[in-house]
N, C-alpha and C positions, 0 to 999 in steps of 0.2 A: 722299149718303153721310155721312149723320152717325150718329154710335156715341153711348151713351149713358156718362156715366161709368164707371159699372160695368165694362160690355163694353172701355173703353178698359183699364181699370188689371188686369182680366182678363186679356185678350190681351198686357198687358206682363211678368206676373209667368210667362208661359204660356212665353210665350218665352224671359224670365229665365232660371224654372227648367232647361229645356231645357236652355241655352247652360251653365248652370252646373254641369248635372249629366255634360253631354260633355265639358266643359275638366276637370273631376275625373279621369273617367273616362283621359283621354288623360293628365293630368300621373301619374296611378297607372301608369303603364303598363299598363290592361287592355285596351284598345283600340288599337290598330297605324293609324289614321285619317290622314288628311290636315288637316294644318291650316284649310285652305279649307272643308272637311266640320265641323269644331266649331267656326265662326262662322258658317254654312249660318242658324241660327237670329236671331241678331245683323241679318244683312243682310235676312233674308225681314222681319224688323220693323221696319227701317231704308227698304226699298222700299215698304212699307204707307203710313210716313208720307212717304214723296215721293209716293207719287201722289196720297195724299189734298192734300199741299199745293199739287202740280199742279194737280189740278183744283181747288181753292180759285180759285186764281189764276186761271186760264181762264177760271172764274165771269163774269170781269171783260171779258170779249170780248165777254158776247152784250148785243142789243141793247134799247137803256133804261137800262144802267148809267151814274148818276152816277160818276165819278170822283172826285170833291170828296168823295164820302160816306167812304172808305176808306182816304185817301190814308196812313194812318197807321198803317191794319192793313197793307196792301202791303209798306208796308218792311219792319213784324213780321215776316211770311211771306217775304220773300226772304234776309233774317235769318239765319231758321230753316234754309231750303232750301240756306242756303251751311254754313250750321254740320254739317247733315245727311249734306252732300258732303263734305266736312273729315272728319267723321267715319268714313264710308266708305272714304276716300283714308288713315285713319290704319289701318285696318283690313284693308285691303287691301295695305301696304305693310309691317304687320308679320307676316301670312301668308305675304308673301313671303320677310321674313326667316327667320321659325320654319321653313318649307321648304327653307331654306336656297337659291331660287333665283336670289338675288341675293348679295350681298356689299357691303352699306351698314351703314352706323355706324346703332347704337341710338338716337343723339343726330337724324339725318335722317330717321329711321323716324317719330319722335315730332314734329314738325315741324306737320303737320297739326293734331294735337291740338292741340301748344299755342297756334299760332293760332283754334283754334275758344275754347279757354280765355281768349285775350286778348280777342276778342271778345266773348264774354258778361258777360267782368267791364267791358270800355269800355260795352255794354249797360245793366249793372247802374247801373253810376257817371249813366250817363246819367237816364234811368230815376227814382234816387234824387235827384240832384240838380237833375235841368228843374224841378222845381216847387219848390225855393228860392231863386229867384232873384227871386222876386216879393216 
């Protein structure tokens, strides 16, 4: 299952456009939609890359795999797979709100993101600075 650049940044602008031109659509009031219904496009792109990163990882089961080779991508990818879920949980929790089926504060809605945010940036910091320390 591997995609070429192209077909990746394709299938994200595909989506994009989608998700952008439904959230339009519903903030204009042309559309009477479900909030779950215009980020339909958001999650169907969101579940692509978990499975792909799934099976990335599973990769790792069959037999002959060093472990010693990867041990650096692994983290990368569970990383990612937690950021992913963060993601979705941010997504999912403000559909609930915009439906109005809950009754939580905006500030606990947002939660999820900004732990996904603190983490890319302790990431980033990492990242930038392991290799001046030598």
């Amino acid at each position: 299952m591997r995609m070429s650049l192209t077909q990746r940044v394709l299938l994200s602008w595909t989506f994009t456009l989608i998700f952008l031109i439904m959230l339009v659509l519903k903030l204009d009031s042309k559309i009477h939609w479900n909030w779950f219904l215009i980020f339909l496009p958001v999650w169907t792109f969101d579940t692509i890359l978990i499975l792909m990163l799934v099976v990335k990882m599973a990769g790792r089961c069959k037999p002959g795999y060093d472990p010693r080779d990867d041990q650096q991508n692994l983290r990368q990818r569970v990383l990612y797979l937690v950021a992913m879920l963060l993601k979705l949980g941010f997504c999912l929790t403000l559909c609930a709100r915009l439906e109005r089926l809950t009754d939580i504060w905006l500030s606990v809605v947002c939660v999820p993101l900004w732990a996904m945010l603190v983490g890319a940036m302790v990431e980033l910091g990492y990242n930038v600075f392991h290799y001046r320390r030598d």
